[in-house]
MDTraj code that builds the backbone (N, CA, C; nanometers):
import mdtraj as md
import numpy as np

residues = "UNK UNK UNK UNK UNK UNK UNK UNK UNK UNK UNK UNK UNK UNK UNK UNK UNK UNK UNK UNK UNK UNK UNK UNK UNK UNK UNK UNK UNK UNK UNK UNK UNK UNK UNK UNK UNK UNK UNK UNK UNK UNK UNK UNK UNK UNK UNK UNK UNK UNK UNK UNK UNK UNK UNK UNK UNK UNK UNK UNK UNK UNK UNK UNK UNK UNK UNK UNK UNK UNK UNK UNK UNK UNK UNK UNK UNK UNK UNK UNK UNK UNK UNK UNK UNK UNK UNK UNK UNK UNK UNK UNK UNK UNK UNK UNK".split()
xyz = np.array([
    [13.0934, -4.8244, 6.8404],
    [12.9606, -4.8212, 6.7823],
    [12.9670, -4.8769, 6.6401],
    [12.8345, -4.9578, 6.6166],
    [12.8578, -5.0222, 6.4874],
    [12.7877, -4.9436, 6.3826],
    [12.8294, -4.8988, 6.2730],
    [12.7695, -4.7841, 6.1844],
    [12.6543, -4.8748, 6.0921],
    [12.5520, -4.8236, 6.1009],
    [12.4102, -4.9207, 6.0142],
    [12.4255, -4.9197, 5.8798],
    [12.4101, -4.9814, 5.8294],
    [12.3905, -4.9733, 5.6850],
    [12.2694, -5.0296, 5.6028],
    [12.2379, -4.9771, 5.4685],
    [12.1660, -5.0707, 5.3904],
    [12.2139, -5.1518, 5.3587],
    [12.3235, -5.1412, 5.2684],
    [12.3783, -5.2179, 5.1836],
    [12.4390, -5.3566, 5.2459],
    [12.4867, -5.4070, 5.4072],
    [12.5240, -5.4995, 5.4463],
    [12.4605, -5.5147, 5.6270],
    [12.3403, -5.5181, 5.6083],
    [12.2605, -5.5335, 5.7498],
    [12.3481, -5.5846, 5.8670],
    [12.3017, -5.5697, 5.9869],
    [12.3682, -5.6288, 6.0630],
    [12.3052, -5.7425, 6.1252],
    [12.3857, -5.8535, 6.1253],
    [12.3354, -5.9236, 6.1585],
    [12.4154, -6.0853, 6.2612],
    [12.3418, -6.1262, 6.3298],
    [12.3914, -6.2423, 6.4132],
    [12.5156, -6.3196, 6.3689],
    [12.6610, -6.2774, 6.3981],
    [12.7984, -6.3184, 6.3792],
    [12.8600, -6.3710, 6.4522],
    [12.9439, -6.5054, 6.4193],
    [13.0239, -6.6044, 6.4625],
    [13.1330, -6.5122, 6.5718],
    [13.1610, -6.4466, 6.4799],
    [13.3158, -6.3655, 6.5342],
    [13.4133, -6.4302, 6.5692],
    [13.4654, -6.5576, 6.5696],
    [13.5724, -6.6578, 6.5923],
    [13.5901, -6.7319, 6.5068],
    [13.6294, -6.7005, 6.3515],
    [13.6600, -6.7658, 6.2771],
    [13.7287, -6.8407, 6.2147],
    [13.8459, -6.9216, 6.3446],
    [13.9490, -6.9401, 6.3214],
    [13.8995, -7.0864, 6.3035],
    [14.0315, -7.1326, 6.2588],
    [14.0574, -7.2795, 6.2012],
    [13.9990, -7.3484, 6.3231],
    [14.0279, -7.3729, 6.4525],
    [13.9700, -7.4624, 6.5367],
    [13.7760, -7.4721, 6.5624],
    [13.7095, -7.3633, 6.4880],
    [13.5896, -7.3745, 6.5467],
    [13.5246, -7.4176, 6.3979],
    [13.5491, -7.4747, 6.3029],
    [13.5192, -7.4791, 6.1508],
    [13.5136, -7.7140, 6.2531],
    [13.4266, -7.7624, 6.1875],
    [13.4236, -7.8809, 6.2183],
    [13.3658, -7.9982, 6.0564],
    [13.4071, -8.0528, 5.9904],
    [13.3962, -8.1143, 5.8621],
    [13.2995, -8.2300, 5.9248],
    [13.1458, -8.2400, 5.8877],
    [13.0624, -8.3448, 5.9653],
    [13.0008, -8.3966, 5.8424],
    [13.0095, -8.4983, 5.7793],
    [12.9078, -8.5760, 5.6593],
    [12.8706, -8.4367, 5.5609],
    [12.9820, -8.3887, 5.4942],
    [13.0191, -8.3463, 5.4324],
    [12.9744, -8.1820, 5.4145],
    [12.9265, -8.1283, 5.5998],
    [12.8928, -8.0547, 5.6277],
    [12.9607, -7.9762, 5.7116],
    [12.9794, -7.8158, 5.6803],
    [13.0512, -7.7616, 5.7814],
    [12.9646, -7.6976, 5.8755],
    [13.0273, -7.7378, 5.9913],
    [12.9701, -7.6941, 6.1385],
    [13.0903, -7.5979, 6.1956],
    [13.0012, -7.4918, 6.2609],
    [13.0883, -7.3482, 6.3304],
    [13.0430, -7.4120, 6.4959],
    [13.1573, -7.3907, 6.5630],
    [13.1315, -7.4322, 6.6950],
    [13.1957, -7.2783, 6.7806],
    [13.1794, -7.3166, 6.9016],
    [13.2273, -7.1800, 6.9927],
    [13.1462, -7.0723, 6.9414],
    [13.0397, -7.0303, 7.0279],
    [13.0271, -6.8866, 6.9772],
    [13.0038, -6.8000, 7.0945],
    [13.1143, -6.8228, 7.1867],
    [13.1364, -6.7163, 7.2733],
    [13.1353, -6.5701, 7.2427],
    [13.2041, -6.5538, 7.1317],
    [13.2337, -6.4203, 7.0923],
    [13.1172, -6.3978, 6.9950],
    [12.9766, -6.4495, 6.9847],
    [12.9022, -6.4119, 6.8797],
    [12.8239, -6.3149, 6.9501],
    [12.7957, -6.2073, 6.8150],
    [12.7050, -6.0934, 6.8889],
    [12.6760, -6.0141, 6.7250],
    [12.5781, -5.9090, 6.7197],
    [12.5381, -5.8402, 6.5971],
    [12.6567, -5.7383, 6.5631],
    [12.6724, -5.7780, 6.4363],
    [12.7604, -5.7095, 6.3797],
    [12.7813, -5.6698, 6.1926],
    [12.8354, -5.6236, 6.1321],
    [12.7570, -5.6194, 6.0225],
    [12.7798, -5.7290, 5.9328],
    [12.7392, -5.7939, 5.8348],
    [12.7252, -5.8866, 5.7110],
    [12.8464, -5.9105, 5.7309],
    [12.9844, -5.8762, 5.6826],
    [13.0829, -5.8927, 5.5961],
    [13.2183, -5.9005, 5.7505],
    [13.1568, -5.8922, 5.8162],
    [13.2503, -5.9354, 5.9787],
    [13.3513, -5.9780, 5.9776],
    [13.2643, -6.1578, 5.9696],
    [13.3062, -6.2834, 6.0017],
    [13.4001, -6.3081, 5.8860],
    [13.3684, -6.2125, 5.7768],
    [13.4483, -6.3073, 5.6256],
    [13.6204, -6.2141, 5.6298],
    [13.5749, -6.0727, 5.6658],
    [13.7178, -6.0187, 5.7262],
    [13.7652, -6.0647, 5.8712],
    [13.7171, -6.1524, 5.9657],
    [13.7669, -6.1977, 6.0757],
    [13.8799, -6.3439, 5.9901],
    [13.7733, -6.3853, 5.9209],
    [13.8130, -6.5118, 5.8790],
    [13.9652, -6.4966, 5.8129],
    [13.9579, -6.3629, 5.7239],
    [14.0926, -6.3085, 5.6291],
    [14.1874, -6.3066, 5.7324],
    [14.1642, -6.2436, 5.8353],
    [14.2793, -6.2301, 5.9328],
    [14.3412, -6.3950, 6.0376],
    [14.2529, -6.4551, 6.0481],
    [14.2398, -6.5499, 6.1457],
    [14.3443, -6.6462, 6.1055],
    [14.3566, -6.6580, 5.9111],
    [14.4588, -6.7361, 5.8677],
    [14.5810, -6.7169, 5.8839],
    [14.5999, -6.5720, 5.9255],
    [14.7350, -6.5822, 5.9697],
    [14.7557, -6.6026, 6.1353],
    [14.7206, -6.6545, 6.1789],
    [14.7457, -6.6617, 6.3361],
    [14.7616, -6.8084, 6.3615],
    [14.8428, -6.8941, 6.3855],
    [14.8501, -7.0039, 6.4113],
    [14.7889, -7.0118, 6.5261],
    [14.6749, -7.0827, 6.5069],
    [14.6296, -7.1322, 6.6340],
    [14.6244, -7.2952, 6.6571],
    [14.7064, -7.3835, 6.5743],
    [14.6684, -7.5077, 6.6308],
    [14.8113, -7.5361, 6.7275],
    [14.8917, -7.4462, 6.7277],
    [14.9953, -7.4685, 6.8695],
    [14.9712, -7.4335, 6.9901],
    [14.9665, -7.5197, 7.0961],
    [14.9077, -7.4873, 7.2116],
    [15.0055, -7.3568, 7.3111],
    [15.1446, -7.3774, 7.2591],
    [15.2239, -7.2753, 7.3212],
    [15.2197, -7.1158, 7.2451],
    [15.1827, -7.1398, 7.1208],
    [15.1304, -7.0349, 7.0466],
    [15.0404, -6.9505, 7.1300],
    [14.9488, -6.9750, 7.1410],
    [14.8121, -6.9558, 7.2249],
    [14.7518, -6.8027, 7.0919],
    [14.7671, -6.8610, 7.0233],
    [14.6753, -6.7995, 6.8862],
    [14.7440, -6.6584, 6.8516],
    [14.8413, -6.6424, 6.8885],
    [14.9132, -6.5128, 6.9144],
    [15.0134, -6.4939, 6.7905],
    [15.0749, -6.6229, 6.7690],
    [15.1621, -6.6474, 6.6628],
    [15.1162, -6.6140, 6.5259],
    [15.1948, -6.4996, 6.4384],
    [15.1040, -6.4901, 6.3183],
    [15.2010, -6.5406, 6.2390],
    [15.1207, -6.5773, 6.1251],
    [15.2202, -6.6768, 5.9725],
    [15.2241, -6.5916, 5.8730],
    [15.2519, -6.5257, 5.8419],
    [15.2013, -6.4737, 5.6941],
    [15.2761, -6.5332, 5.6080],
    [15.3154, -6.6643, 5.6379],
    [15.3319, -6.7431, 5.5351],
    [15.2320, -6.8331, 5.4720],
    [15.1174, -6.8022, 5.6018],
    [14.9820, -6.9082, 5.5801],
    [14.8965, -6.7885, 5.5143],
    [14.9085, -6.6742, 5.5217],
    [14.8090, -6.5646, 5.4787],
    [14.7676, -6.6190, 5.3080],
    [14.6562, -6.5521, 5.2959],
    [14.5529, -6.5989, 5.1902],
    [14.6513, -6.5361, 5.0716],
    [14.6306, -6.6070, 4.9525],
    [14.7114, -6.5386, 4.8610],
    [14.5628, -6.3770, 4.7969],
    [14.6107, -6.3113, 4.6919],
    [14.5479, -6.2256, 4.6274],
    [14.4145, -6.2849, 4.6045],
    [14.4630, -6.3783, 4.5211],
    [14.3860, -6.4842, 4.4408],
    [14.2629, -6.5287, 4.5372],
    [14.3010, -6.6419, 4.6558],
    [14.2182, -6.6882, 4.7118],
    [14.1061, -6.5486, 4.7745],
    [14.2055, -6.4530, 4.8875],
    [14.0852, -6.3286, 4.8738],
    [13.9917, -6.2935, 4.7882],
    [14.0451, -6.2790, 4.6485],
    [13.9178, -6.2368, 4.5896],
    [13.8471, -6.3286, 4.5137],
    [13.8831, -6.4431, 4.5153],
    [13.7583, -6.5525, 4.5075],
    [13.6913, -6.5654, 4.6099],
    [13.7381, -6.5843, 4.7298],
    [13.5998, -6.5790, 4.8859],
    [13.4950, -6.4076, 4.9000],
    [13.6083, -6.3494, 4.8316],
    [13.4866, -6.2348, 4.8789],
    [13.4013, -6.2209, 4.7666],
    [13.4372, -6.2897, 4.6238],
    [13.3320, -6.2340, 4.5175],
    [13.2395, -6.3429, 4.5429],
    [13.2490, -6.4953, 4.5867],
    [13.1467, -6.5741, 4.6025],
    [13.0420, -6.5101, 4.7124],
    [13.1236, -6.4714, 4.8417],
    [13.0535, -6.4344, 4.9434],
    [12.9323, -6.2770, 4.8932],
    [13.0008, -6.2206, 4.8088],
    [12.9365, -6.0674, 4.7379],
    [12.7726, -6.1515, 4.6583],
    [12.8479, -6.2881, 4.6149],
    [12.7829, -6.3323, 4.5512],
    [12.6200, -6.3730, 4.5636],
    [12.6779, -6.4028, 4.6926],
    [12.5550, -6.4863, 4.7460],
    [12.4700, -6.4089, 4.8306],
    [12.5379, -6.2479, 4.8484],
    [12.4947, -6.1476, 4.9686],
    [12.3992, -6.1046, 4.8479],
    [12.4328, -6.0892, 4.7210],
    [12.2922, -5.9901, 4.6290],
    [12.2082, -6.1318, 4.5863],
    [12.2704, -6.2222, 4.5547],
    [12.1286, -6.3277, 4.5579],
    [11.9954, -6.3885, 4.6267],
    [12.1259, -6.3350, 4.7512],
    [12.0295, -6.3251, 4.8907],
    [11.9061, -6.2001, 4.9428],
    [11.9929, -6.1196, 4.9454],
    [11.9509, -6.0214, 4.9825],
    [11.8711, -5.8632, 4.8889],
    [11.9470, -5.8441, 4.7998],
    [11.9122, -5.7629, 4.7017],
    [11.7868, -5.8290, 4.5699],
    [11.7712, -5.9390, 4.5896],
    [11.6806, -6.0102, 4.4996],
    [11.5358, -6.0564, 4.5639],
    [11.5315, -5.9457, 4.7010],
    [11.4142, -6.0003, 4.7801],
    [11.2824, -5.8390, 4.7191],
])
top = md.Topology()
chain = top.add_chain()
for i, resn in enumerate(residues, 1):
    res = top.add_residue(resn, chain, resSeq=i)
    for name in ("N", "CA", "C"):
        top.add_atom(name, md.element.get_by_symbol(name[0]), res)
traj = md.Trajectory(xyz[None], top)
């Protein structure tokens, strides 16, 4: 069960945030696959995404199973994606 909140609504999520479904188009990013999309809360996809970097998924014998934590996000990069993402959640949302 997904617990409701104010503070981070729930809402329509990718849930497959791995490196293969991210697509670079005229200088636009496109999310593809959304088999696994369904309601879930705000901040999901951005902790799916934290985890997803460590899983090698561009080896096909891998089969996404393989984790790197040599590829894992440093300190640094974490808390620059989540304060932009915080960022844009109260600009968005808390400023309505």
């Amino acid at each position: 069960m997904i617990p409701k909140s104010d503070k981070f609504p729930i809402v329509l999520g990718h849930n497959d945030c791995q490196e293969l479904n991210f697509i670079l188009s005229n200088e636009r990013i496109l999310l593809i696959d959304y088999e696994y999309s369904d309601w879930s809360p705000m901040a999901w996809d951005l902790a799916n995404y934290f985890i997803e970097t460590m899983l090698d998924n561009s080896q096909p014998e891998s089969k996404g199973d393989y984790i790197r934590f040599d590829n894992m996000m440093t300190r640094k990069e974490l808390n620059n994606m989540a304060t932009r993402y915080l960022q844009k959640f109260y600009q968005k949302f808390q400023n309505q």
